[in-house]
VEXVOTI-89860 format. One line per 10 residues: number of its first residue (from 1); their letters; for each residue x, y, z of C-alpha. Coordinates in pm, 1 decimal. Each point is the difference from the previous one (the first is absolute). Last residue first. Layout:
BEGIN
NUM	A	X Y Z; ...;
% end
This chain:
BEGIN
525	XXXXXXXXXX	-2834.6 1156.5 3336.3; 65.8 -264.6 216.7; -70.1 -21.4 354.0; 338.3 -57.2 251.7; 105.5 -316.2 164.8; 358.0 29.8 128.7; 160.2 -357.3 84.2; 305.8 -18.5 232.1; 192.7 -363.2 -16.7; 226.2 -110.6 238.0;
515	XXXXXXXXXX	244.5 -281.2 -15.3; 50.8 -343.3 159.5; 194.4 13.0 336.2; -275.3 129.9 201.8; -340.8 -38.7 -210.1; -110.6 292.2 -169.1; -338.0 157.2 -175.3; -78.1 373.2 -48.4; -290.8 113.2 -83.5; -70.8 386.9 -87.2;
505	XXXXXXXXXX	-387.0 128.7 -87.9; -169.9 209.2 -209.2; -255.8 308.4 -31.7; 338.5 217.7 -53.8; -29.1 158.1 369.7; -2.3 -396.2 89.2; 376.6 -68.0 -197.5; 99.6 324.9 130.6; -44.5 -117.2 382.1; 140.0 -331.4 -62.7;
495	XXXXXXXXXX	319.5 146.8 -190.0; 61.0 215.2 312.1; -52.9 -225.5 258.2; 266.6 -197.5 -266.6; 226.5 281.1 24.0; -43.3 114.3 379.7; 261.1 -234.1 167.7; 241.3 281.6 87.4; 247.8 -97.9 -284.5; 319.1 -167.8 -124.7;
485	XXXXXXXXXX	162.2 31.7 317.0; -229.4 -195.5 162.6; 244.7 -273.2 100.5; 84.7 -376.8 -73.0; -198.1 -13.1 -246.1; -279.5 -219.9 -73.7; -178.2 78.5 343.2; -372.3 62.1 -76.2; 21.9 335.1 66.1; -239.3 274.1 162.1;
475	XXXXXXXXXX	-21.5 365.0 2.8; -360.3 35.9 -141.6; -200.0 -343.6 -26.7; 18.2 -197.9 -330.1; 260.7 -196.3 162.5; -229.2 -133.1 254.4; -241.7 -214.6 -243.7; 335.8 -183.5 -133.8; 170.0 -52.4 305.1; -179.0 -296.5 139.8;
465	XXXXXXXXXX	87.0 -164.9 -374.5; 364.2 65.2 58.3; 136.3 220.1 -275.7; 253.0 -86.2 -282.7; 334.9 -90.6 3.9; 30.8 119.3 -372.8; -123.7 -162.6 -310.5; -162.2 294.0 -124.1; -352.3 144.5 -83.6; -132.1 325.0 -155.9;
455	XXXXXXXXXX	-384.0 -56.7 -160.8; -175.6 226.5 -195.4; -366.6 -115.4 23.7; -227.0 165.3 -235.0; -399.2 28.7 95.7; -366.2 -41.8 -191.8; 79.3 -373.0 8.9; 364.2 -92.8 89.7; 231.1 151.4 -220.6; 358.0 -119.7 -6.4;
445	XXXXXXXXXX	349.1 190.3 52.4; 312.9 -147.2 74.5; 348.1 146.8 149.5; 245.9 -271.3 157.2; 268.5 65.7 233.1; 274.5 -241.2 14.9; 318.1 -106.0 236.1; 369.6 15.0 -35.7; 19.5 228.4 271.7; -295.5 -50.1 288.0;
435	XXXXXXXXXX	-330.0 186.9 -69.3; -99.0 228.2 258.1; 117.2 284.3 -125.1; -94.9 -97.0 -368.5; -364.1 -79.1 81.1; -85.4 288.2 229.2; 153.3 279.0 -273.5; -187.5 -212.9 -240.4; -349.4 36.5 235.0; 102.5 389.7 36.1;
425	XXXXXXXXXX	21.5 41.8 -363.1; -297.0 -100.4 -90.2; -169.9 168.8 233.1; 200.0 317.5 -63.1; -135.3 -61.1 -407.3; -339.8 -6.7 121.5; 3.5 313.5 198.5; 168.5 201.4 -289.1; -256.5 -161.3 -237.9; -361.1 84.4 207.1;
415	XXXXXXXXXX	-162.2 -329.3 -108.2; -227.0 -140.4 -287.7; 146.6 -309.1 -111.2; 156.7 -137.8 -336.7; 139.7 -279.9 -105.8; -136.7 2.7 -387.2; 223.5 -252.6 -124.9; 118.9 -265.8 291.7; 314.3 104.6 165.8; 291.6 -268.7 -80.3;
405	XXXXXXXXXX	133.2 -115.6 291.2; 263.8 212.0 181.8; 350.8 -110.3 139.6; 189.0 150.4 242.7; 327.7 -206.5 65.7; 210.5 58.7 309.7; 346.7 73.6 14.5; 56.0 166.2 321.4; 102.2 320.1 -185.1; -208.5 -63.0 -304.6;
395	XXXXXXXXXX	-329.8 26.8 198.2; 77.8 320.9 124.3; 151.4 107.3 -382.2; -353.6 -131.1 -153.5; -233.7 174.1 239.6; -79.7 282.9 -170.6; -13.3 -193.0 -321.5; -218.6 -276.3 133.9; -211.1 286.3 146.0; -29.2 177.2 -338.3;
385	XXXXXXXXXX	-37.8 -321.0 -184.7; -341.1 -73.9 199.8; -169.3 348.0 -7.1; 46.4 -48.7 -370.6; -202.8 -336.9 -21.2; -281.5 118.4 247.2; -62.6 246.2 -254.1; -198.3 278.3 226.9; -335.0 133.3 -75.1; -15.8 344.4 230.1;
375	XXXXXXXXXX	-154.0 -6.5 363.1; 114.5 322.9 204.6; -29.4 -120.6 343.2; -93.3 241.7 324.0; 139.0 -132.9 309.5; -202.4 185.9 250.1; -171.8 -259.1 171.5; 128.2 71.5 362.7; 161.6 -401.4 -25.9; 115.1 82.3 -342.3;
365	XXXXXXXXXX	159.3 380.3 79.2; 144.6 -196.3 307.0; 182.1 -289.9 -210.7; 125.9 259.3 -234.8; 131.8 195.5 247.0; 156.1 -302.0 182.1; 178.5 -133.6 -351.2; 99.0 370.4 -73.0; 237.2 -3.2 362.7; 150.6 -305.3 -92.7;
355	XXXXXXXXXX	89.5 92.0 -319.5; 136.0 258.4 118.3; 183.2 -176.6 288.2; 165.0 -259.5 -307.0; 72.8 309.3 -206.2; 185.2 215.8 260.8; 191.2 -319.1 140.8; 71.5 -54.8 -377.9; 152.4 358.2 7.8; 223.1 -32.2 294.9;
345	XXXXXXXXXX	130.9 -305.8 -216.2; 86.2 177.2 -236.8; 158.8 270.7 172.5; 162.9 -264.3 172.8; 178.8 -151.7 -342.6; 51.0 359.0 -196.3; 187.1 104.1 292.8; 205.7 -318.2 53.1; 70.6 55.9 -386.7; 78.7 379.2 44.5;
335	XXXXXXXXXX	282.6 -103.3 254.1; -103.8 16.5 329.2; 324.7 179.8 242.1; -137.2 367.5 61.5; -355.0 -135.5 29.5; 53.1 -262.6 256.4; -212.4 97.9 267.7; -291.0 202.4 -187.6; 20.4 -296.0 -254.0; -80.9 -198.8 290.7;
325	XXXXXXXXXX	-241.2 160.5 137.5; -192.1 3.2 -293.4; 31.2 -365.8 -81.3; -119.6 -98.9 365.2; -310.9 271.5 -26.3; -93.9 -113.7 -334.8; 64.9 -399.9 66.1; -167.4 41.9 333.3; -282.8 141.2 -115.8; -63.5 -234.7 -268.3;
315	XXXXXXXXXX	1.3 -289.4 256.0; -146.5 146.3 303.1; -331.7 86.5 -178.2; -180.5 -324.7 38.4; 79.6 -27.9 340.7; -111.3 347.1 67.4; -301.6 -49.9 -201.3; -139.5 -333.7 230.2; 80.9 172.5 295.4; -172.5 268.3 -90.0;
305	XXXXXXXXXX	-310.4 -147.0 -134.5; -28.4 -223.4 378.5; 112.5 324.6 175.8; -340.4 168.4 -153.1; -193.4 -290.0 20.8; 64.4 25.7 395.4; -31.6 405.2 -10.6; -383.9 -86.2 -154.9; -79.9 -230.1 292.4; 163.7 236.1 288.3;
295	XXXXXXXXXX	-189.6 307.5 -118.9; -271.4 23.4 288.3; 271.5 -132.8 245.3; 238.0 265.8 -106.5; -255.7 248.7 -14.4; -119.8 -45.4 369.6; 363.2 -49.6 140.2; 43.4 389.5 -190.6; -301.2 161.6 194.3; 144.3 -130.5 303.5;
285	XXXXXXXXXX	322.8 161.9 -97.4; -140.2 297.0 -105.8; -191.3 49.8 339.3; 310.1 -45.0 199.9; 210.6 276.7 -211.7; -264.8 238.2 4.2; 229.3 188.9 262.9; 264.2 -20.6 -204.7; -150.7 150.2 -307.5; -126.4 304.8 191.0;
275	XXXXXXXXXX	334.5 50.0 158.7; 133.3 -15.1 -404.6; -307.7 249.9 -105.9; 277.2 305.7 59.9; 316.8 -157.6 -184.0; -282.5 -21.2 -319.9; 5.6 360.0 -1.7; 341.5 40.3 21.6; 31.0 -213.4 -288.1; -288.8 165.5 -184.5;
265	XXXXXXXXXX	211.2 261.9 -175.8; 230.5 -252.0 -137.0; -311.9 -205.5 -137.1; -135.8 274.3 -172.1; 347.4 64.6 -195.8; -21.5 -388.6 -66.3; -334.5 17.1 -163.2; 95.0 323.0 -205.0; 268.3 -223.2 -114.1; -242.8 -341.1 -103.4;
255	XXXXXXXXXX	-249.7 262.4 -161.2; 207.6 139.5 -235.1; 201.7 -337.1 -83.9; -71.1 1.3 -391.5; 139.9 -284.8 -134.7; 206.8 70.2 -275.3; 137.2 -333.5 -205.9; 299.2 6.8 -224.8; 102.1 -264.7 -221.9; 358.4 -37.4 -189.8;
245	XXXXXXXXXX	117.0 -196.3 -292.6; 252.7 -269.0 -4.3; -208.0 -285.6 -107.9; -12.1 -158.6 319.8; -188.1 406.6 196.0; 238.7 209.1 164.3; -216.4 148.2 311.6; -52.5 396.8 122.5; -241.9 15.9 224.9; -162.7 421.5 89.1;
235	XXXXXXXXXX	-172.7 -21.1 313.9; -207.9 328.6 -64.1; -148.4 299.6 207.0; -239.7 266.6 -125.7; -23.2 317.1 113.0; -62.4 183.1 -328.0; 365.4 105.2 -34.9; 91.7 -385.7 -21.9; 192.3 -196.9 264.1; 207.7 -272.9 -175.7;
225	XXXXXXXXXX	105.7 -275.7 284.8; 296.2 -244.0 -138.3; 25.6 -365.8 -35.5; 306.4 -147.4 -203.8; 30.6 -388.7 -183.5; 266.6 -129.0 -232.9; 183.3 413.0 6.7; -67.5 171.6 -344.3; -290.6 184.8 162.0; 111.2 70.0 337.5;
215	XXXXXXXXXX	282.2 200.0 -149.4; -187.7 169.6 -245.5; -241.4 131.7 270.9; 234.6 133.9 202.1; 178.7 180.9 -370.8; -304.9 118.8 -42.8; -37.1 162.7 375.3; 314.8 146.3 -45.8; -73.3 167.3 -271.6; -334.9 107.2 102.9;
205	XXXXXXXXXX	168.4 188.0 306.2; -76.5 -171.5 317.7; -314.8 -77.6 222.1; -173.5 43.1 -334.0; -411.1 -19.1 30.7; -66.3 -150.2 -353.4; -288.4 152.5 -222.7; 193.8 318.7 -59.3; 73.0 -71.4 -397.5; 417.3 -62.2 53.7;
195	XXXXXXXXXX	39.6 -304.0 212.3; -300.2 -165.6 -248.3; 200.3 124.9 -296.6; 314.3 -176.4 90.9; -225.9 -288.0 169.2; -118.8 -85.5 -381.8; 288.8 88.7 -181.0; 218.3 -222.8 243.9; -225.5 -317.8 -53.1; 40.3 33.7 -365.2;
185	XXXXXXXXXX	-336.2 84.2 -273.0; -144.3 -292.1 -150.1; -336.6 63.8 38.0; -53.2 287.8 266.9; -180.9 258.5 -233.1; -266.4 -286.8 -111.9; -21.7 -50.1 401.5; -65.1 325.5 80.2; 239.3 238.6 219.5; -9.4 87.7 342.3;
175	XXXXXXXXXX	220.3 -247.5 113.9; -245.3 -53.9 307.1; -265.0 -21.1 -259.0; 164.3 -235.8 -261.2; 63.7 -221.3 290.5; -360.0 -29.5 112.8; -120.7 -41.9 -338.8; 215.6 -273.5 -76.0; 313.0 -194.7 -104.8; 135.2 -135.1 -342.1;
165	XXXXXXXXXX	375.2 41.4 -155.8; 212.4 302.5 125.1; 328.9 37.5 -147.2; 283.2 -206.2 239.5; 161.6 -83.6 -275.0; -86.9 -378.3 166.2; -361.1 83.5 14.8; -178.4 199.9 233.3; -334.8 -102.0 152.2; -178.0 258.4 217.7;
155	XXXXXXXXXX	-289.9 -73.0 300.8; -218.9 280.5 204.4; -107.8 -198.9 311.3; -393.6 -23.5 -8.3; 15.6 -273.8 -251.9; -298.1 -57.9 -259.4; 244.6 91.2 -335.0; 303.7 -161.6 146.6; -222.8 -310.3 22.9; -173.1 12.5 -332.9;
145	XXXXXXXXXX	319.9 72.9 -178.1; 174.7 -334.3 222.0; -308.7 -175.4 -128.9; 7.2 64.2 -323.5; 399.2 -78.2 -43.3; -91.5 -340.6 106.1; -301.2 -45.2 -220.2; 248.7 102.0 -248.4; 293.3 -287.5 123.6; -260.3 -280.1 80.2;
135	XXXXXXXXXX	-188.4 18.2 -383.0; 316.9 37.2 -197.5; -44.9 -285.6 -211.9; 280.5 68.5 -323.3; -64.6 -38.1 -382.7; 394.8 87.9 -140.1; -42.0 99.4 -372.4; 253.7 16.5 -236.2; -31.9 187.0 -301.7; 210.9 -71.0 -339.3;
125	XXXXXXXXXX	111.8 270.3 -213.7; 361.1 -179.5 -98.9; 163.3 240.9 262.3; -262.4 -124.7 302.9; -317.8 188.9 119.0; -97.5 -13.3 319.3; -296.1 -55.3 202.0; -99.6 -23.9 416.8; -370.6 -169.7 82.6; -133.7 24.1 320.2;
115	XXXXXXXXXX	-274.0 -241.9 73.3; -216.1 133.0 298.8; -236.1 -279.0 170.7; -348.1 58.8 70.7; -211.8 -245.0 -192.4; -62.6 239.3 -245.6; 333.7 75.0 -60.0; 188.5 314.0 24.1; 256.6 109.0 -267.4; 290.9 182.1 112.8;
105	XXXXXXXXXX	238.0 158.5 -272.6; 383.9 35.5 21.0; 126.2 291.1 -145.9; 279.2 -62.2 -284.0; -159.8 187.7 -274.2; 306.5 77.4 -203.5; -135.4 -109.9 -335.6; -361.8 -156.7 12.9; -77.0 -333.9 113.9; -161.3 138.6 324.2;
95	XXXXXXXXXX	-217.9 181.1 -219.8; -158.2 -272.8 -51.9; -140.2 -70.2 352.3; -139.0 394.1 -58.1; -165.7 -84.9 -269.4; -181.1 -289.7 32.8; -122.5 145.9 367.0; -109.4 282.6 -231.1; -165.9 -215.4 -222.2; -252.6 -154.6 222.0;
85	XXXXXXXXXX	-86.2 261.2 196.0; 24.8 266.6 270.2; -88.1 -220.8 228.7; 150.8 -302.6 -111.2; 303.2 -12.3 365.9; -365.6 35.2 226.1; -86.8 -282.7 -172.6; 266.1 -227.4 92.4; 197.6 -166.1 -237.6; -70.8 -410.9 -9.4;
75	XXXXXXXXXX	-297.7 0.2 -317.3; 262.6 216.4 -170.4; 320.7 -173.9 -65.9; -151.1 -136.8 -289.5; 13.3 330.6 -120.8; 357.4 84.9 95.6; 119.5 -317.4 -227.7; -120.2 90.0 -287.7; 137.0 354.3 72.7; 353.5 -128.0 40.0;
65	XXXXXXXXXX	-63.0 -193.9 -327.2; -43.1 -386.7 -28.2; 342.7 -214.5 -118.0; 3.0 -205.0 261.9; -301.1 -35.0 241.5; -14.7 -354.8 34.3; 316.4 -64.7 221.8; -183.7 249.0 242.2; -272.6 -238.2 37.2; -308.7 186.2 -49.6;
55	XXXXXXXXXX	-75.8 281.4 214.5; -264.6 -26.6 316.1; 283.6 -20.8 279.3; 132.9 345.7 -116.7; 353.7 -18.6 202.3; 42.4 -346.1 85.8; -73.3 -63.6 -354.3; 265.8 265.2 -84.8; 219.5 -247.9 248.3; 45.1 -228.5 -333.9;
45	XXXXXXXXXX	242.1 208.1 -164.3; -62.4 191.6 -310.4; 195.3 26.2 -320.8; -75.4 176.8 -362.4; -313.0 208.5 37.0; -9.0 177.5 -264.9; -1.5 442.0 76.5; 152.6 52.5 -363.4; 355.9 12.0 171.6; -14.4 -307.0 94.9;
35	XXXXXXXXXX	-172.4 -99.2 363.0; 163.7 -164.2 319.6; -200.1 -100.8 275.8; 153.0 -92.5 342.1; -247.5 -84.2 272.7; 139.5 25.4 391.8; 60.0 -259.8 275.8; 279.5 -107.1 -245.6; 18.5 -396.2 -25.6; -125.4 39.4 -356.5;
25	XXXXXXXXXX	279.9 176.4 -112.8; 246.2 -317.3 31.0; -231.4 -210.8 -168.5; -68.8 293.3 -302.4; 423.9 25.1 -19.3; 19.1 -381.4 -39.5; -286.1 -40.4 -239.6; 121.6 336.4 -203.6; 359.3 -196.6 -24.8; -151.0 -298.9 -160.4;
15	XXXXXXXXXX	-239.6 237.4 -262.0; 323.2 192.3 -57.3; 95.0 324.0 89.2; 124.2 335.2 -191.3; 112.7 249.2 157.3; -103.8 393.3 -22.7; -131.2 -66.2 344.9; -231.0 -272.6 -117.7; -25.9 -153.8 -391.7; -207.1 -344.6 -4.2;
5	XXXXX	170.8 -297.3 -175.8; -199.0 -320.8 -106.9; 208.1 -298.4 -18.8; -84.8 -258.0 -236.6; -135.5 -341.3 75.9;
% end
């Protein structure tokens, strides 16, 4: 059989070659399309279909126009992204094709997600395409906007120029200048002029005071108190952000110093009611035997939580506060490797009491029904091969084997996708840890009447059958590890809890020395 040759990158590549290249490009987490320089399709990777789940196969599509392939894009877009029609959506994805037009373009979905799509055009007049989810990251970015925006304290993002990036209302105000005016403008413009308009009471020449404020600024992490010509009082935090920008938050503090002004000046009146106090002294402590025995039931599953948390918390907290004291100790003689080494560790500590910390709020917004879920239809399939990725280098490390079944066509269930992708997660997470090295973790999926069943097992020690009711209980292990440093025994309380929130149900089967399997029954779409 003859070779067939396809022309890429100015280079031309044969139909062996293209099979190689297409395998290798089809383990991307994002679709590649490349078109000719008439707008023909000429290559697309299989994760397009991961992409617009409704499209033909993207091996299929070859040789259709850009704008063939937009419209049968459509029945996926969202309506509020056809609004202004049809042909202007057309339009403006073409235009991506155009010369020089490297802006990336976000097209929402009508199932919710956010594709982002980057192009660029190659020497021979090809365009490449990258098709990207970037649900998570925007929604992110949404929320942070939405929370600066409802925040009493006046917040400010700079970036690593240190030229202004987002904030709010409150900030723009105590700069005295709108945000359109504030966009990208420096840090020391924006105090210069604030020193120099009369809306900052100066306990020393503005000059100085700028160069103060500089100074705290470009240190990790500064506080300083910014009294304002109208009276008002501010906390001013200065705090390098990872990516090597800067954010400032002003909390106004008005009230809190006239407070403590009002308390000096009632010191000597409070020395006066002290006789007065003593004197009472009996009666309060009556009074006080009366509450303690009237509270003595809620104080006992009080201690019984507490003890319980502090337990749970030891571990991470000793690893940050041991790590931390001892770079403090040693810092003169760690070499940057050492420092690299505790620092990460101080930040595992961080993540292991954080995630701690979210399990119990979730657990609590659950119990106080407040948990509100945001049900989307989610390919069971892809939630899948993201968690066996995530987990892959885990599992690699103690050389276990994750394998998945085939997921039946059409696996899909109506769930909240970020929730059901950290259940997922959190049964593999169980099932490595637990799993001895050498060992196996298998992924299937089956449906079972109007449900699916995604099951996790292993071929671990497994769980006692007297354990198997009590491990679904907050805070407790079923002792297959020799510690708890792996978690506060909430993950599977957890799992339970969004399993029922879902209209479904976790089981979880086990016999000591034999395995453990967790099943997660959710409704299908």
């Amino acid at each position: 059989m003859q070779n067939v040759t396809v022309q890429l990158w100015g280079e031309v590549v044969e139909e062996q070659g293209l099979e190689t290249l297409l395998e290798t490009l089809n383990c991307l987490r994002v679709a590649i399309t490349i078109f000719d320089a008439d707008t023909r399709l000429i290559l697309a990777t299989a994760h397009l279909n991961h992409v617009f789940r409704k499209l033909p196969q993207a091996k299929t599509l070859t040789g259709k126009l850009y704008e063939e392939l937009i419209i049968l894009e459509l029945p996926e877009i969202a309506p509020a992204a056809l609004v202004g029609g049809i042909d202007n959506f057309v339009a403006g994805r073409l235009s991506q094709l155009g010369p020089r037009a490297w802006e990336p373009r976000d097209i929402p979905l009508a199932d919710g997600r956010i594709i982002e799509i980057k192009a660029r055009r190659a020497p021979n007049g090809n365009a490449i395409l990258l098709w990207a989810d970037v649900t998570v990251a925007r929604h992110q970015v949404s929320r942070l906007r939405e929370a600066i925006k409802l925040s009493a304290d006046a917040f400010a993002f700079f970036d690593v120029q240190d030229r202004f990036l987002t904030g709010n209302a409150q900030y723009a105000q105590l700069a005295g200048l709108s945000l359109e005016k504030l966009d990208g403008r420096s840090f020391e413009s924006i105090i210069t002029e604030a020193a120099h308009n009369g809306r900052i009471a100066l306990d020393v020449t503005p000059e100085e005071w700028i160069q103060r404020r500089l100074r705290g600024h470009r240190t990790t992490t500064s506080a300083d108190t910014v009294q304002s010509t109208s009276g008002k009082a501010y906390l001013v935090r200065d705090h390098a952000t990872p990516d090597g920008g800067r954010a400032v938050v002003c909390t106004d503090i008005t009230e809190k110093t006239r407070a403590e002004t009002a308390l000096a000046h009632t010191q000597s009146a409070l020395e006066t009611s002290r006789d007065e106090a003593r004197r009472q002294t009996g009666y309060l402590a009556d009074l006080t035997k009366q509450l303690d025995f009237a509270t003595q039931q809620a104080d006992n599953a009080k201690t019984m939580l507490l003890r319980t948390m502090s337990h749970e918390l030891k571990t991470p907290l000793n690893a940050i506060l041991g790590f931390s004291d001892l770079i403090g100790a040693l810092s003169e003689n760690l070499s940057p490797a050492q420092v690299r080494e505790y620092a990460g560790l101080i930040h595992q500590g961080g993540c292991n009491l954080l995630k701690m910390v979210n399990q119990i709020m979730d657990l609590t917004k659950i119990s106080a029904g407040r948990y509100d879920l945001r049900k989307v239809m989610v390919d069971i399939g892809s939630v899948l091969w993201e968690a066996r990725e995530a987990f892959a280098a885990q599992a690699q490390a103690k050389n276990i084997t994750i394998l998945a079944d085939a997921c039946p066509a059409g696996s899909m269930v109506e769930a909240d996708e970020t929730v059901f992708g950290g259940m997922v997660n959190a049964l593999i997470e169980n099932a490595v840890t637990y799993t001895q090295t050498g060992g196996m973790v298998q992924l299937s999926v089956e449906r079972r009447g109007p449900m699916f069943a995604i099951a996790i097992a292993d071929n671990g020690p497994g769980v006692v059958a007297n354990d198997l009711k009590r491990i679904l209980e907050p805070f407790e292990h079923a002792g297959r590890a020799q510690d708890h440093a792996n978690g506060a025994g909430l993950g599977l309380t957890l799992v339970n809890a969004f399993a029922q929130l879902h209209v479904g149900a976790l089981e979880i089967e086990s016999k000591s020395g034999e395995g453990f399997c967790a099943t997660l029954l959710l409704p299908s779409a």
